[in-house]
TORKE-80197 format. One line per field, with one value per atom (N, C-alpha, C): atom name; x, y, z. Coordinates in steps of 0.05 Angstrom, whole numbers, plus 32768, in hexadecimal, padded with zeros to 4 digits. Layout:
<pts>
atome = (CA;...) .
c1 = (X;...) .
c2 = (Y;...) .
c3 = (Z;...) .
</pts>
This chain:
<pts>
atome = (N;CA;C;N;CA;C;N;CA;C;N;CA;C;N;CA;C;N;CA;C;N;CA;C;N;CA;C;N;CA;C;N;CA;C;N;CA;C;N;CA;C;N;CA;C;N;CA;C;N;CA;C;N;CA;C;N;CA;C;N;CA;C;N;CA;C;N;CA;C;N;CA;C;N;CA;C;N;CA;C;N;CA;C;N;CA;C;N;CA;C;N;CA;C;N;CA;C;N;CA;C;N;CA;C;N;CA;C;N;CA;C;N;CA;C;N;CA;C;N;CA;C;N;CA;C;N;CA;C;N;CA;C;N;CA;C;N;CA;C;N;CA;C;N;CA;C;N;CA;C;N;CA;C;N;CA;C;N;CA;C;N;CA;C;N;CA;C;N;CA;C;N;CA;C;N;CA;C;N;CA;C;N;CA;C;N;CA;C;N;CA;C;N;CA;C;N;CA;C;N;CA;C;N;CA;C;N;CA;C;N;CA;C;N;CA;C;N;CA;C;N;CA;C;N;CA;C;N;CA;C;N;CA;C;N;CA;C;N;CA;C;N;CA;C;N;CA;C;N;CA;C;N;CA;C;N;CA;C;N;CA;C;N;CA;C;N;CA;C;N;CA;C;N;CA;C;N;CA;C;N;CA;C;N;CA;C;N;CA;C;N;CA;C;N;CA;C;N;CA;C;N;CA;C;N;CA;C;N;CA;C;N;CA;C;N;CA;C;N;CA;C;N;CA;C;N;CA;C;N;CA;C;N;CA;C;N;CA;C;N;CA;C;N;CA;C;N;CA;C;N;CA;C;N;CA;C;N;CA;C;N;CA;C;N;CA;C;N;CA;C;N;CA;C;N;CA;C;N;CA;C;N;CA;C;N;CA;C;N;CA;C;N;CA;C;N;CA;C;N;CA;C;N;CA;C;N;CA;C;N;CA;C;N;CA;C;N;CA;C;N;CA;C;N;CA;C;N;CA;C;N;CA;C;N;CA;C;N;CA;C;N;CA;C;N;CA;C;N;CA;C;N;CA;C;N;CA;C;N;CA;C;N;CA;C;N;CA;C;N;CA;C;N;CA;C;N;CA;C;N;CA;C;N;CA;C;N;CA;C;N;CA;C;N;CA;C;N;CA;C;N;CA;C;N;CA;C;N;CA;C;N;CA;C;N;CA;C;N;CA;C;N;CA;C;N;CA;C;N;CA;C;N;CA;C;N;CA;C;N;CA;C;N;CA;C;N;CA;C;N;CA;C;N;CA;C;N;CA;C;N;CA;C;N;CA;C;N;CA;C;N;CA;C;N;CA;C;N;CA;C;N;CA;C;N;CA;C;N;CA;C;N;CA;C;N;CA;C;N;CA;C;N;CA;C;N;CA;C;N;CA;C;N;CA;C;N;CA;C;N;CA;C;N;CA;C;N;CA;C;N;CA;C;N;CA;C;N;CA;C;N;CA;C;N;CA;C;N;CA;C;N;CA;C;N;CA;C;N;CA;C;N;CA;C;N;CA;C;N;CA;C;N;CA;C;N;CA;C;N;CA;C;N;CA;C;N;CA;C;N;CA;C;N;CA;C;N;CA;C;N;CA;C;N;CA;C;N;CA;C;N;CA;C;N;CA;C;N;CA;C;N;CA;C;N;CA;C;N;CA;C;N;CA;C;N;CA;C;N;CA;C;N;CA;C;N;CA;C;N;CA;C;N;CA;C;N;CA;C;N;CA;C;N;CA;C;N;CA;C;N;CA;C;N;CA;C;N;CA;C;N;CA;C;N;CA;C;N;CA;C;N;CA;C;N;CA;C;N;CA;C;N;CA;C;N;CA;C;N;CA;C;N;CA;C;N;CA;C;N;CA;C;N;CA;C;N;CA;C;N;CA;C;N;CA;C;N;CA;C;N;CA;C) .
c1 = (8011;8000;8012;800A;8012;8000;800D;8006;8006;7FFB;8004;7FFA;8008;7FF8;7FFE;8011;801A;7FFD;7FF2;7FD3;7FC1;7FA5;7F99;7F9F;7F9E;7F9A;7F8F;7FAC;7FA1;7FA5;7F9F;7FAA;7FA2;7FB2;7FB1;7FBD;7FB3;7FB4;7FBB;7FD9;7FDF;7FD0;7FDC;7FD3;7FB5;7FA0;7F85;7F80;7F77;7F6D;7F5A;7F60;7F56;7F44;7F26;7F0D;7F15;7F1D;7F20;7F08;7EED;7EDA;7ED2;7ED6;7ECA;7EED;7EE4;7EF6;7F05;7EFC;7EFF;7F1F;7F16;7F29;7F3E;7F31;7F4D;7F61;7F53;7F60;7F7A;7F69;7F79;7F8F;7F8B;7F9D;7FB5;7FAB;7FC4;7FD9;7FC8;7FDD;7FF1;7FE0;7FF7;8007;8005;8019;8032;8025;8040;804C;804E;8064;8065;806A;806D;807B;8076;8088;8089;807A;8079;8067;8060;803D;803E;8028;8013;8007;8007;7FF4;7FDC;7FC7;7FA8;7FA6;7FB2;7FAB;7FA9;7FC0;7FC2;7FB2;7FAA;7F96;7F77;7F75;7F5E;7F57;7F6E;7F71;7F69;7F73;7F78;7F5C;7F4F;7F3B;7F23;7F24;7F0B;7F0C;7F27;7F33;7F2E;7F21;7F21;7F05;7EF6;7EDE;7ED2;7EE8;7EEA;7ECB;7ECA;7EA7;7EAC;7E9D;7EA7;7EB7;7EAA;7EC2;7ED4;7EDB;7EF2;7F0B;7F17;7F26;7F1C;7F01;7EEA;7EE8;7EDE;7EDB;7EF1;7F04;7F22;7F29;7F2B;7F24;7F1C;7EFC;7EF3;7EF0;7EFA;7F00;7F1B;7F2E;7F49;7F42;7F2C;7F1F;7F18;7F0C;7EFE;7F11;7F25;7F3A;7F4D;7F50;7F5D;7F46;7F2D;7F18;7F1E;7F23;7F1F;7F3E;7F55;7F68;7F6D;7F5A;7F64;7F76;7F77;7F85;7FA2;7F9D;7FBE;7FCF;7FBC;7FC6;7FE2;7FF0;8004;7FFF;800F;8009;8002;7FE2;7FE0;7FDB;7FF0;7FFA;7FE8;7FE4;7FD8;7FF6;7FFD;801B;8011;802B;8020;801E;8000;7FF7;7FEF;7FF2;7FE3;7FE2;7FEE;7FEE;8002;8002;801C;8010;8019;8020;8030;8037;8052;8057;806B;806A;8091;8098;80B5;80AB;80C5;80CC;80BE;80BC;80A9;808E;8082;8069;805A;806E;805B;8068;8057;805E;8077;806D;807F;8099;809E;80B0;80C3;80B9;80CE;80DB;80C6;80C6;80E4;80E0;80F5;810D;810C;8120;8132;8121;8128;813D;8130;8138;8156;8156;8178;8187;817F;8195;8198;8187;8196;81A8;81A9;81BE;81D4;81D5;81F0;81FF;81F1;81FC;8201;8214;821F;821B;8216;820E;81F7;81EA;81D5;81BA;81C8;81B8;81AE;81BD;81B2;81A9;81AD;8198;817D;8182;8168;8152;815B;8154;8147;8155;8146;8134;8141;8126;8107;8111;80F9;80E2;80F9;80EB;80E0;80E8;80E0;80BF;80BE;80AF;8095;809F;8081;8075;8076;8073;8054;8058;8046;8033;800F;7FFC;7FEA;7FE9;7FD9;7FE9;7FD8;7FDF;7FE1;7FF0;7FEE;7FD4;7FD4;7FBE;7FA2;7F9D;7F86;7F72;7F5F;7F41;7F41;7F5D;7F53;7F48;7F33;7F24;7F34;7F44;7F51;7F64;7F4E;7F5F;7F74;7F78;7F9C;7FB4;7FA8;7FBC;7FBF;7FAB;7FAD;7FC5;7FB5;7FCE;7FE9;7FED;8005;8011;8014;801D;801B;8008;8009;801F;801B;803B;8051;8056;806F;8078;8064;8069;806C;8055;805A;8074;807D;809C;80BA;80AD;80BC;80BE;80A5;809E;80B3;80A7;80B3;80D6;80D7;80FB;8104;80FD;80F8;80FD;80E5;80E3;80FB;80FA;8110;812F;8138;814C;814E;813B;813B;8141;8131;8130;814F;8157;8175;818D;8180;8191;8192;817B;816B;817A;817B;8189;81A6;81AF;81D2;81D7;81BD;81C9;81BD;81B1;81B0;8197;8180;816A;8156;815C;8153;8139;8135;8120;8106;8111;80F6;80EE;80FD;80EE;80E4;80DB;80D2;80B6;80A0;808D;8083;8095;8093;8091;80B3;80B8;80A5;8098;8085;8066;8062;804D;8056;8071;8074;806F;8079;8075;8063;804C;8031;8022;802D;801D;8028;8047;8053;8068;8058;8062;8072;8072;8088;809E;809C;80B5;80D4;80E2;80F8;8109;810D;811F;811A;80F6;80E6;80E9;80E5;80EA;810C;8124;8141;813F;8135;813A;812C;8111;8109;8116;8125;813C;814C;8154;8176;816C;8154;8145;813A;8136;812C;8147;8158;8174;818A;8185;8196;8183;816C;815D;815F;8172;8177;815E;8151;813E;813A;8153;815F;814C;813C;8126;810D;810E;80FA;80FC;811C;8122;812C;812E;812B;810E;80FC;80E3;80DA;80E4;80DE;80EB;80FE;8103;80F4;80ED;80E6;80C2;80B4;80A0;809F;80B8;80B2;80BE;80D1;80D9;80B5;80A5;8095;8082;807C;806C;8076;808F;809D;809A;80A1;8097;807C;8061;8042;803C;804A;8038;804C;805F;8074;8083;8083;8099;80AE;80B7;80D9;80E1;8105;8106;8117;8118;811E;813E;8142;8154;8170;8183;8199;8198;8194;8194;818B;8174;8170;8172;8185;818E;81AE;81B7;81CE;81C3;81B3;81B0;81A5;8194;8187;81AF;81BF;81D5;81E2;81E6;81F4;81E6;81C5;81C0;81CB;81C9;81D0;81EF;8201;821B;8224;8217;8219;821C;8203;8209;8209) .
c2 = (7FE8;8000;8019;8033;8044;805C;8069;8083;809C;80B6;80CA;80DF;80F7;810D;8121;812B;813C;8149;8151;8154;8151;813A;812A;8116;810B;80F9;80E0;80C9;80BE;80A0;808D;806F;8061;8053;803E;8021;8015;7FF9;7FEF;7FE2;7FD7;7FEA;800B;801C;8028;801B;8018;802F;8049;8055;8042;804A;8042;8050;8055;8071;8072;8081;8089;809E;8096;80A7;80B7;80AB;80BC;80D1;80E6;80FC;80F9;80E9;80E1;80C8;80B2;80A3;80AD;80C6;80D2;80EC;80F0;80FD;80EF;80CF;80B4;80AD;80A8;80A4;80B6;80CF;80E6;80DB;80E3;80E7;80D6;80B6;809F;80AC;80B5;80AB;80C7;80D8;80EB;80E4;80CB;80BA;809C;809D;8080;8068;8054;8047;804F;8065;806F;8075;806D;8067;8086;808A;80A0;80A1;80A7;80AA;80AE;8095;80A6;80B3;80CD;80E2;80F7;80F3;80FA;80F7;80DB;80DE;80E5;80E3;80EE;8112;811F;813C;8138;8130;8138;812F;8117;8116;812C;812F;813A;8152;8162;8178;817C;8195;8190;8188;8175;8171;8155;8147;8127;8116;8105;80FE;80E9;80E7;80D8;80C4;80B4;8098;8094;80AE;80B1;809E;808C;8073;8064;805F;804B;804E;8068;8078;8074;807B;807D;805D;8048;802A;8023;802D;8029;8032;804A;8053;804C;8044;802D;801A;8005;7FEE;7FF4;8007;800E;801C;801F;802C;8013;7FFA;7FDF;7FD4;7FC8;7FCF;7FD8;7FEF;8005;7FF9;7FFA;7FEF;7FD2;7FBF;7FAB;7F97;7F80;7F6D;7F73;7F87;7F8E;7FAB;7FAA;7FC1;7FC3;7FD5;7FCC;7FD2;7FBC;7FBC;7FD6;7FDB;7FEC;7FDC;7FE7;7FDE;7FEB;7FD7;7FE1;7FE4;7FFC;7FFB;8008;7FFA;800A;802A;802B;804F;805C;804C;805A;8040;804B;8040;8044;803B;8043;8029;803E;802F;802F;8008;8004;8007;801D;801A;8010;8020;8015;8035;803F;8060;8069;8049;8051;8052;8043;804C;8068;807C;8096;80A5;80B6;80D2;80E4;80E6;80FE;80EE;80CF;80C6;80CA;80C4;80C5;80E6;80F6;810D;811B;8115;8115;810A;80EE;80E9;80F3;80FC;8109;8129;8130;8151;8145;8131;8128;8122;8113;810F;812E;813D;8153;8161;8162;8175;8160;814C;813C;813F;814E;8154;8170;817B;818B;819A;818F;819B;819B;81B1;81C4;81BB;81A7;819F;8186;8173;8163;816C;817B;8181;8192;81A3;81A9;818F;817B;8163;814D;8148;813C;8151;816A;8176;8181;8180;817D;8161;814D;8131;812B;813F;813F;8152;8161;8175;8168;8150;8154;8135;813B;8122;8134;814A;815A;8155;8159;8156;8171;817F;8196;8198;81AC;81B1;819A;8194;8181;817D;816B;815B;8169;8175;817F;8175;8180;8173;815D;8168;8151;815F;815B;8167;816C;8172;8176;818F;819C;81B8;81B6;81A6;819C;8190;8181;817E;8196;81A3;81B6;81CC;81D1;81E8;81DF;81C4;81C2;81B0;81A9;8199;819F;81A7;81BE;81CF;81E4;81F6;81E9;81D8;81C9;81BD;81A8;819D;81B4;81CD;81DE;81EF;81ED;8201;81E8;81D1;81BD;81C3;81C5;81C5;81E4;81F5;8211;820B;81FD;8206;81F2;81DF;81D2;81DF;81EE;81F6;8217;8222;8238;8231;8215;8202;8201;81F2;81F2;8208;8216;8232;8235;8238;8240;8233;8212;81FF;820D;821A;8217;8237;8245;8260;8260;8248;8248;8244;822B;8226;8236;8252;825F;8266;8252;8250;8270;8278;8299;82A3;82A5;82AB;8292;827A;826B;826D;8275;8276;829E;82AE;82C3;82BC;82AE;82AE;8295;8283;8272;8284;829C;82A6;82BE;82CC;82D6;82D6;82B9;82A2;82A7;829A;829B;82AD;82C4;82E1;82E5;82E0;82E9;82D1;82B7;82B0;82AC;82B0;82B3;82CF;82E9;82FB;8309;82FD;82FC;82EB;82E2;82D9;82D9;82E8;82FC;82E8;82CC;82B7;82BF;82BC;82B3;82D2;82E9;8302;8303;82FF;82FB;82F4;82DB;82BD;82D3;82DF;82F1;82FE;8310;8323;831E;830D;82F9;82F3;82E1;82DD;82EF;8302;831A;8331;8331;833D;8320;830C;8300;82F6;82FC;8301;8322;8331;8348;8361;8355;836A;8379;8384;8396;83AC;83AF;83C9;83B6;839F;839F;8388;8381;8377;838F;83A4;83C0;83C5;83C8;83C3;83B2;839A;8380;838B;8391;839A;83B9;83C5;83D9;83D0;83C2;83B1;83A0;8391;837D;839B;83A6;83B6;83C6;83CF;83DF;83CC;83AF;839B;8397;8390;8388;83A4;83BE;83D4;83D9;83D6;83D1;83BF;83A3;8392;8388;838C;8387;83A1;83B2;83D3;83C4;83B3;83AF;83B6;83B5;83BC;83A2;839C;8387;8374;835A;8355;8358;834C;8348;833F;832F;8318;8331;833B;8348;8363;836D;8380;8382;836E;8362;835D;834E;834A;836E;8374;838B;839D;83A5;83B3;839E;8386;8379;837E;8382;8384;83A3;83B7;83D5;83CD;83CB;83C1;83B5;83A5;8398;83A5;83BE;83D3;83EB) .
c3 = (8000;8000;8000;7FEF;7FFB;8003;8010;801F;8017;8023;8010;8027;8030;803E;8038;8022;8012;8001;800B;7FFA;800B;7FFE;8008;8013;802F;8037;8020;801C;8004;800C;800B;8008;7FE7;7FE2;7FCC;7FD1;7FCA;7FCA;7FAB;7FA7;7F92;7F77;7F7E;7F68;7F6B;7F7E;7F79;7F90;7F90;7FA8;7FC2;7FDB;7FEC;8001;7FFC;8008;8025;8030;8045;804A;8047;8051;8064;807B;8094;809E;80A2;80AE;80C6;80CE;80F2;80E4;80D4;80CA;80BB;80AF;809D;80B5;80CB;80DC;80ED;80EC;8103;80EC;80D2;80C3;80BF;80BB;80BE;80C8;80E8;8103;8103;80F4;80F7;80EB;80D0;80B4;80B8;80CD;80D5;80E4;80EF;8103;8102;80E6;80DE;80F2;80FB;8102;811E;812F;8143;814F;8176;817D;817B;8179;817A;818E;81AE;81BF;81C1;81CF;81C8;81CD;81E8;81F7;81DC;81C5;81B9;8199;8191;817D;8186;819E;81AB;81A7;81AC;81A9;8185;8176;8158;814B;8159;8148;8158;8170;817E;8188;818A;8192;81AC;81B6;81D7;81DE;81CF;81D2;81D1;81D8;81D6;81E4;81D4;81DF;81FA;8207;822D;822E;8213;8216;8204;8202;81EA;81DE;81F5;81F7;81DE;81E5;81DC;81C6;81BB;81A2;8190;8197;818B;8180;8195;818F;816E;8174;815F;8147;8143;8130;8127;8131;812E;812A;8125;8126;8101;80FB;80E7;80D9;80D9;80C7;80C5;80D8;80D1;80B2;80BA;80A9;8088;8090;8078;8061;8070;8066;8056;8066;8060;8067;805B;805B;8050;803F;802D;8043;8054;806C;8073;8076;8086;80A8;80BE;80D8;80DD;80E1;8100;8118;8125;8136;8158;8164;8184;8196;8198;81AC;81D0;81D9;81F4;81F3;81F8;8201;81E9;81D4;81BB;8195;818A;8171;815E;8150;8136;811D;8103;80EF;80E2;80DA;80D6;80B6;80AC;8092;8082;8070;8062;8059;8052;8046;8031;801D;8005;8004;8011;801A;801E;8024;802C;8020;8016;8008;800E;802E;8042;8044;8049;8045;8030;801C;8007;8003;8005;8000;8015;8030;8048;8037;8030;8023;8017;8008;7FE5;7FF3;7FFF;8008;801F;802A;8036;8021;800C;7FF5;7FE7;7FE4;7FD5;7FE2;800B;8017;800B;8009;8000;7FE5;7FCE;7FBF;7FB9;7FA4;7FA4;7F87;7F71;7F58;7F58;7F4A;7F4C;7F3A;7F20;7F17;7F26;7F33;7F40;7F5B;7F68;7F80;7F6F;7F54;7F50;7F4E;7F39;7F31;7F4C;7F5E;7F73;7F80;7F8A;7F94;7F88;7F63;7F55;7F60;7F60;7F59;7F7B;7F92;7FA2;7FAF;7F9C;7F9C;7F8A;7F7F;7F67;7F71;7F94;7F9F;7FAB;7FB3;7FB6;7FA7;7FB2;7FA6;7FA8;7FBA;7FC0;7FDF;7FEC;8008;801F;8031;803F;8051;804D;8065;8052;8042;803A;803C;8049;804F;8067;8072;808F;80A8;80B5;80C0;80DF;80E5;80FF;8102;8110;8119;8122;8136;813C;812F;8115;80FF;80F8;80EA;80D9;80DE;80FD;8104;8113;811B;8122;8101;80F5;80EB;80C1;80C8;80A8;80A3;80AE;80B5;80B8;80B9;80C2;80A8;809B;807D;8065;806D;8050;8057;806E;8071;8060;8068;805A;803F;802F;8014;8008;801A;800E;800F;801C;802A;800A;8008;7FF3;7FD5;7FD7;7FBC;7FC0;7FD1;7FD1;7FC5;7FD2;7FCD;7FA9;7FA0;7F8A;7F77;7F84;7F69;7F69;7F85;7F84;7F79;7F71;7F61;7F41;7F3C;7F1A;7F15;7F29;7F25;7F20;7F2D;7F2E;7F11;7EFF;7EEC;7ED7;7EDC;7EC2;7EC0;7ED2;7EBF;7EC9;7ECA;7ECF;7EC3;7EA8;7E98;7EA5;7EAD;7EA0;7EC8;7ED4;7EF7;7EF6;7EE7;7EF6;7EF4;7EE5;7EED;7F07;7F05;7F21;7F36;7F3C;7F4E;7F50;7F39;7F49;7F4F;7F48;7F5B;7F76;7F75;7F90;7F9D;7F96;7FAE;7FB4;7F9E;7FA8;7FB8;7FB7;7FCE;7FE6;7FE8;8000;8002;8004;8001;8016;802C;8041;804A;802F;802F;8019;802A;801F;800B;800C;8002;7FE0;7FDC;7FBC;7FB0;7FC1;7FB1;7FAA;7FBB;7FAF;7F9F;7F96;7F7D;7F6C;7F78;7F58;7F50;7F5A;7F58;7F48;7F56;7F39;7F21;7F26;7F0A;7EF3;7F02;7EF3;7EED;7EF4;7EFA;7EDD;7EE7;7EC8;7EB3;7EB6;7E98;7E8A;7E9A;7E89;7E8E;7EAA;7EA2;7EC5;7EC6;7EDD;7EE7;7ED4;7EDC;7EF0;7EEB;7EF0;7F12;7F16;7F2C;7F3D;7F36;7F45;7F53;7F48;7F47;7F5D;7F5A;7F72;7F80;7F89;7FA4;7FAA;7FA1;7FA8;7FB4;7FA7;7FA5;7FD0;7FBF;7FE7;7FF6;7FF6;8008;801A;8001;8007;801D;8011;801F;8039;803E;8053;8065;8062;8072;807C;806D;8071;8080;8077;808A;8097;80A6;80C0;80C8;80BB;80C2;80C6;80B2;80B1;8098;8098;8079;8072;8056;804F;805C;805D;806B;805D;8071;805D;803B;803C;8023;8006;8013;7FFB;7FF7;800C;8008;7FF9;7FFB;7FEA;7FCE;7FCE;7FAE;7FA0;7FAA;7F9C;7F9E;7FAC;7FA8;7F96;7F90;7F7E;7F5C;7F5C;7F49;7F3B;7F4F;7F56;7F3B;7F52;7F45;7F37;7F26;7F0B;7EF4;7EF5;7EDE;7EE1) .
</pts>
């Protein structure tokens, strides 16, 4: 079987999707599949599926909705497992999405040319399906554990651009990079990369512009002024010509 939380909450079976219908099961599923191989405390899947409003015999509840997600899986399941004080499921690295994905982003700190860390952290990135955990009904995933994977994703994709910039590719990242700005516009890393990009496609007026652009944003909505990083690049663009 594999797994997937990079997105939707997904299972497949030998290629074949697997309905994870009820919300309550795709919440218990999560929790496992972000600690593979590791119990999960009920004190703790109790909070995630029910938040602070757990029903009396919540123990009980929890049981059975772990009864019904064994059920739901199957015979081709891999071990969920009953451990002391909570649960775990037992998987192998290929199995899950986030797995491989983790993977993928340790082998690129190990290499050193730009096309091959762009190349794995592409092939790491298009593991991604939409937003994590999407549509799983648990206020306590959402906000502890969302933020955590899409900071993964960004640090990710910032990495990359900076592989694709070393080797030239300048023209074909300004409309990626200014996707990016606008949906993460506080963050100073994706406006630099636009800068360069827009600075070695020859078009210097208009990476003048971007900085003048975040400078103004970064003053409105925090009263700071831009950091190091890009105050270096905007004087390197300065000094070029």
């Amino acid at each position: 079987m594999e797994f997937g939380v990079l997105g939707q909450v997904e299972v497949r079976a030998s290629g074949k999707p697997v309905t994870i219908g009820a919300a309550k099961l795709r919440a218990l599923l999560a929790s496992l599949l972000l600690r593979p191989n590791r119990t999960v405390t009920t004190p703790m899947l109790i909070e995630r599926l029910w938040g602070d409003r757990p029903p009396q015999r919540g123990v009980a509840a929890l049981q059975n909705y772990v009864l019904r997600l064994r059920q739901t899986l199957g015979a081709a399941s891999p071990a969920l497992r009953t451990t002391p004080g909570g649960y775990s499921i037992e998987l192998r690295p290929e199995q899950l999405d986030l797995w491989r994905f983790e993977q993928l982003i340790t082998a690129a700190d190990s290499l050193t040319g730009p096309a091959e860390i762009s190349a794995t952290l592409t092939e790491a990135l298009a593991l991604w399906r939409g937003p994590a955990l999407e549509g799983v009904a648990s206020e306590l995933l959402q906000r502890q554990e969302v933020p955590r994977l899409e900071e993964l994703r960004l640090s990710a994709v910032e990495r990359r651009v900076e592989a694709d910039l070393l080797l030239g590719r300048h023209s074909m990242l300004v409309a990626e990079l200014r996707a990016l700005t606008g949906e993460h516009p506080l963050r100073e890393q994706f406006w630099r990369q636009l800068m360069i990009a827009l600075g070695g496609s020859g078009r210097r007026a208009e990476a003048l512009a971007t900085y003048r652009s975040v400078s103004r944003l970064l003053s409105e909505e925090l009263g700071l002024d831009p950091g190091p990083e890009l105050r270096e690049q905007h004087a390197a663009i300065l000094a070029a010509y």
